[in-house]
C-alpha positions in Angstrom: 107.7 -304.5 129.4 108.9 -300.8 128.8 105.8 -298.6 129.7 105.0 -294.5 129.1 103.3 -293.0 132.2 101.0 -290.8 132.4 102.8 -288.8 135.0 106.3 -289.3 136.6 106.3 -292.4 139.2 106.0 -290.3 142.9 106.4 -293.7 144.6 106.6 -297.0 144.0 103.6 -299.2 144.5 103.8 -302.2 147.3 102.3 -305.2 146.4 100.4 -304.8 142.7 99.5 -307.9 142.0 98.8 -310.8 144.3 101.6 -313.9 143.5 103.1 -311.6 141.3 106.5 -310.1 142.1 106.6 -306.7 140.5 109.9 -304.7 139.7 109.9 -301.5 138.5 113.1 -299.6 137.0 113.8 -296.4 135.3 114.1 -297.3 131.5 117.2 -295.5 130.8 118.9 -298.5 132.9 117.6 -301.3 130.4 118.9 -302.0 127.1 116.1 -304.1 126.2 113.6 -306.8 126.9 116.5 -309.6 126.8 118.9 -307.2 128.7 115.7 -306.8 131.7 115.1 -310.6 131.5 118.6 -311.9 131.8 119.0 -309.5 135.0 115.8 -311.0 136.5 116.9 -314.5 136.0 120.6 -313.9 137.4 119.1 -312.2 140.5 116.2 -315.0 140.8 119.4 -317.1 140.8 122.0 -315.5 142.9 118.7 -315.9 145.5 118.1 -319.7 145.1 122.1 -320.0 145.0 122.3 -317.6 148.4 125.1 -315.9 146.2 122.6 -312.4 146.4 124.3 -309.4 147.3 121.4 -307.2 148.4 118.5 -308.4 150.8 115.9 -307.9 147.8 115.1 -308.9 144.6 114.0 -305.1 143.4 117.8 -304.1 144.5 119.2 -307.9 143.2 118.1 -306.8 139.6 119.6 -302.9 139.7 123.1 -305.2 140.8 122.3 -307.4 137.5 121.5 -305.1 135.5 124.1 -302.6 135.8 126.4 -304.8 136.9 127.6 -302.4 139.4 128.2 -304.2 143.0 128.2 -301.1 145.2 124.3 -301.2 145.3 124.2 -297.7 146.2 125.5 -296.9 143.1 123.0 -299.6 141.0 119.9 -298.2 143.0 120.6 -294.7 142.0 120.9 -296.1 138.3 117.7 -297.6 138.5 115.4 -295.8 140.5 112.2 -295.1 138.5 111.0 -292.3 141.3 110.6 -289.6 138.6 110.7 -291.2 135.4 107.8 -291.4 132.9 109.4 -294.2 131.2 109.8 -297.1 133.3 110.6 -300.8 132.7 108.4 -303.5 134.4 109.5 -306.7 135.2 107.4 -309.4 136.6 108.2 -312.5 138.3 105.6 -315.3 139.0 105.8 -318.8 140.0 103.3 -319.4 137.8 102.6 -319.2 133.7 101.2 -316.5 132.6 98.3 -314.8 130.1 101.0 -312.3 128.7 98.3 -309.9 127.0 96.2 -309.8 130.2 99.0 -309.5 132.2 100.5 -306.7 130.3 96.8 -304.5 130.0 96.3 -305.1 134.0 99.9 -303.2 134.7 99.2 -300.6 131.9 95.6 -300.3 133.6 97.2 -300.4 137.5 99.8 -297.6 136.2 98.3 -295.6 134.3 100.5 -296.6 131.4 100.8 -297.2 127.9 102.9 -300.2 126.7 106.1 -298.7 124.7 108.8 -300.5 122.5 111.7 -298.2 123.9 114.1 -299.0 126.4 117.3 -296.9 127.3 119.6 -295.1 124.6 122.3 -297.8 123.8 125.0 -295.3 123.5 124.6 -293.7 126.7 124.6 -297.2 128.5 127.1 -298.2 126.5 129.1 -295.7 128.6 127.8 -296.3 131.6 129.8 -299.5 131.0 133.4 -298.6 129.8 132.8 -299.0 126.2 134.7 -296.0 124.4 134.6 -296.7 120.8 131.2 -297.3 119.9 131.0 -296.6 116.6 133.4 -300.0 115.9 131.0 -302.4 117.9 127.3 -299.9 117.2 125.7 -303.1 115.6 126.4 -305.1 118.8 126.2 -302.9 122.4 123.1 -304.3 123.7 125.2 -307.8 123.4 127.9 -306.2 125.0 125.9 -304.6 127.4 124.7 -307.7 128.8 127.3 -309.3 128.6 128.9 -306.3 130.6 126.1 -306.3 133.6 127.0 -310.0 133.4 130.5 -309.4 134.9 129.4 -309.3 138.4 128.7 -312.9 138.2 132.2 -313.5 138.4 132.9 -311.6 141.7 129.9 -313.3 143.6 
């Protein structure tokens, strides 16, 4: 869920919600909501499959979702330290009560729940895609389908 602080993020909170995994990334880095999902599920993956590249899952989703490998590079991407638009992803083992869930992280960060992810022509460039006014209809495709190329080097 993308989310509007109320101030920039100073740190990043440990542990906000018991048997919840919690990941929090700088907006500009997310496409959208299917762009932040597919990441999650290709790092939740590349950990059952012991095909993960990083020791993490926060640093497993910057890989996926930039689809950069040097995770230097993918953290610095990501980072949401200083951002007042941040995306939040959460994994459980569990189903979940999506309107609860989604006012208990607004409530926990001092948030309000936004419908704006990252500008698509900026990311689009980010990932090598010169002429975007031929394929503007279609870059958050190809920008998942981009971040999805270092699947093939794992």
């Amino acid at each position: 869920m993308a989310l509007k602080l109320s101030e920039p993020l100073n740190e990043i909170p440990e542990n906000l919600f018991e048997g919840l995994k919690v990941v929090l990334t700088r907006s500009s880095s997310v496409a959208s909501s299917r762009h932040a999902a597919i990441a999650a599920y290709r790092a939740l993956r590349a950990f059952k499959e012991g095909k993960n590249i990083t020791r993490n899952l926060e640093s497993e989703v910057a890989v996926c979702l930039t689809g950069e490998r040097q995770i230097h590079k993918a953290l610095k991407r990501t980072n949401p330290i200083g951002a007042d638009k941040v995306v939040s992803i959460v994994v459980s083992a569990q189903p979940m009560e999506w309107n609860k869930l989604s006012a208990k992280v607004c409530e926990t960060l001092k948030a309000a729940e936004i419908d704006e992810f990252g500008p698509l022509q900026e990311l689009a460039k980010d990932f090598g895609v010169e002429n975007i006014l031929s394929c503007s209809e279609r870059l958050e495709l190809i920008i998942v389908e981009k971040s999805a190329l270092v699947e093939l080097e794992r």
